[in-house]
N, C-alpha and C positions, 0 to 999 in steps of 0.2 A: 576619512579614509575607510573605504567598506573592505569588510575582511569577511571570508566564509569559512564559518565549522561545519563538521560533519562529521556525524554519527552515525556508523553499520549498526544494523539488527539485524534478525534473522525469526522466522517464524513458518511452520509445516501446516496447511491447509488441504482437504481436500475439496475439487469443483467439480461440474460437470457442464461441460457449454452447452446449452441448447434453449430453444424457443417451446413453451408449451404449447403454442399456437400452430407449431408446425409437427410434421409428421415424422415417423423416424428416420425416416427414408430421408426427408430434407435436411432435416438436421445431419446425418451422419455425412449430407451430401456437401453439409457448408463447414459442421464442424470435425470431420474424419471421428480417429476415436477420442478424441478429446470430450464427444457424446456420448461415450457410453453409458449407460444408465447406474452405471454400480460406480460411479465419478471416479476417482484418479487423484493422484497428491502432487503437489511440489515442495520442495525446500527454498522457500523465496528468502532471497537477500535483498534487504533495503537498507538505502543510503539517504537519511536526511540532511540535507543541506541549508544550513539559514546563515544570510547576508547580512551585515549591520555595519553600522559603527561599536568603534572599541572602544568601550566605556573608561574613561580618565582615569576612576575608582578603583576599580578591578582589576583591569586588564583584558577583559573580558568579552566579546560580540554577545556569546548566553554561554551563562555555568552549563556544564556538559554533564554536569551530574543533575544538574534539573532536565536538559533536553533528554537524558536518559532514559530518569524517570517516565517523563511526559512521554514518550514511544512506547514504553512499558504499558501503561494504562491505557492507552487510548488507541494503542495497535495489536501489541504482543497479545494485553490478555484476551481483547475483541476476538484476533483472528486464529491465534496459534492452535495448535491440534483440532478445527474447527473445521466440520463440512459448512464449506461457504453459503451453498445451496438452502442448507434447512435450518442453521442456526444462528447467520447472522440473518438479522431482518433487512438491514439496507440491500441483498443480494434475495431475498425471495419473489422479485418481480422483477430482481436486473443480472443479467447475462454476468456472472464472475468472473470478465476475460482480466487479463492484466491490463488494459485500459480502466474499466470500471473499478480495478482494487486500486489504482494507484490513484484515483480522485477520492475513494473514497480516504485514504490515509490523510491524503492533503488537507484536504475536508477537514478530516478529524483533529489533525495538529494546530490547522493554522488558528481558530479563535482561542488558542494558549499560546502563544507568541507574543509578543512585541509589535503593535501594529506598523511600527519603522522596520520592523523586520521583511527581508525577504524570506520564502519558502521554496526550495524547490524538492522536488519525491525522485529518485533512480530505484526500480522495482525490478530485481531479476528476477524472472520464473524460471529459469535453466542458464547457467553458466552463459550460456549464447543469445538468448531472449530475452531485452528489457526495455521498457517504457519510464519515459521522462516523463514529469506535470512541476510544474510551478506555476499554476492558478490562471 
């Protein structure tokens, strides 16, 4: 019987989208102001989701205080109060749209998982704007 937990976090980034390869002009043409050069924040809420069976023992799919944990280390402290752009290194030659942060989370979670486990990532960037990945 597979059952799914899930765990909110929450974490304040700031990004800037844009191509260094292109000009401002292009850029502001494809990314409005979400190019501004002096970048921008959001307050992203994410929702991790992992699938499994319920462990006979426990009771358990995963302790939720280890998946806690494990979003803490390997998202929170990565991204939180962090320009995407200059300080995480996975985002200094890739575009920090919410596609690219939401593989990168996935990324980051799944080889501390349960390899029976599913993974799936829900990434709001605004109340109204969010992207799925489950690998």
């Amino acid at each position: 019987m597979k059952v799914t937990v899930s765990r909110k976090a929450h974490f304040n980034a700031a990004h800037r989208l844009y191509r260094k390869d292109w000009s401002d002009e292009k850029n502001n043409s494809v990314f409005g102001k979400c190019s501004n050069p002096h970048f921008h924040g959001h307050n992203y809420e994410l929702i991790v989701h992992v699938t499994g069976n319920i462990d006979p023992e426990t009771g358990y799919v995963m302790d939720m205080k280890n998946l806690k944990n494990l979003i803490k280390l390997e998202v929170e402290d990565k991204l939180d109060h962090k320009n995407l752009n200059q300080e995480v290194p996975e985002f200094y030659n890739k575009i920090p749209t919410a596609e690219n942060i939401v593989v990168f989370i996935f990324n980051a979670l799944r080889p501390n998982l349960n390899s029976e486990h599913q993974l799936s990532i829900t990434l709001y960037e605004t109340p109204r704007n969010f992207v799925s990945y489950s690998g």
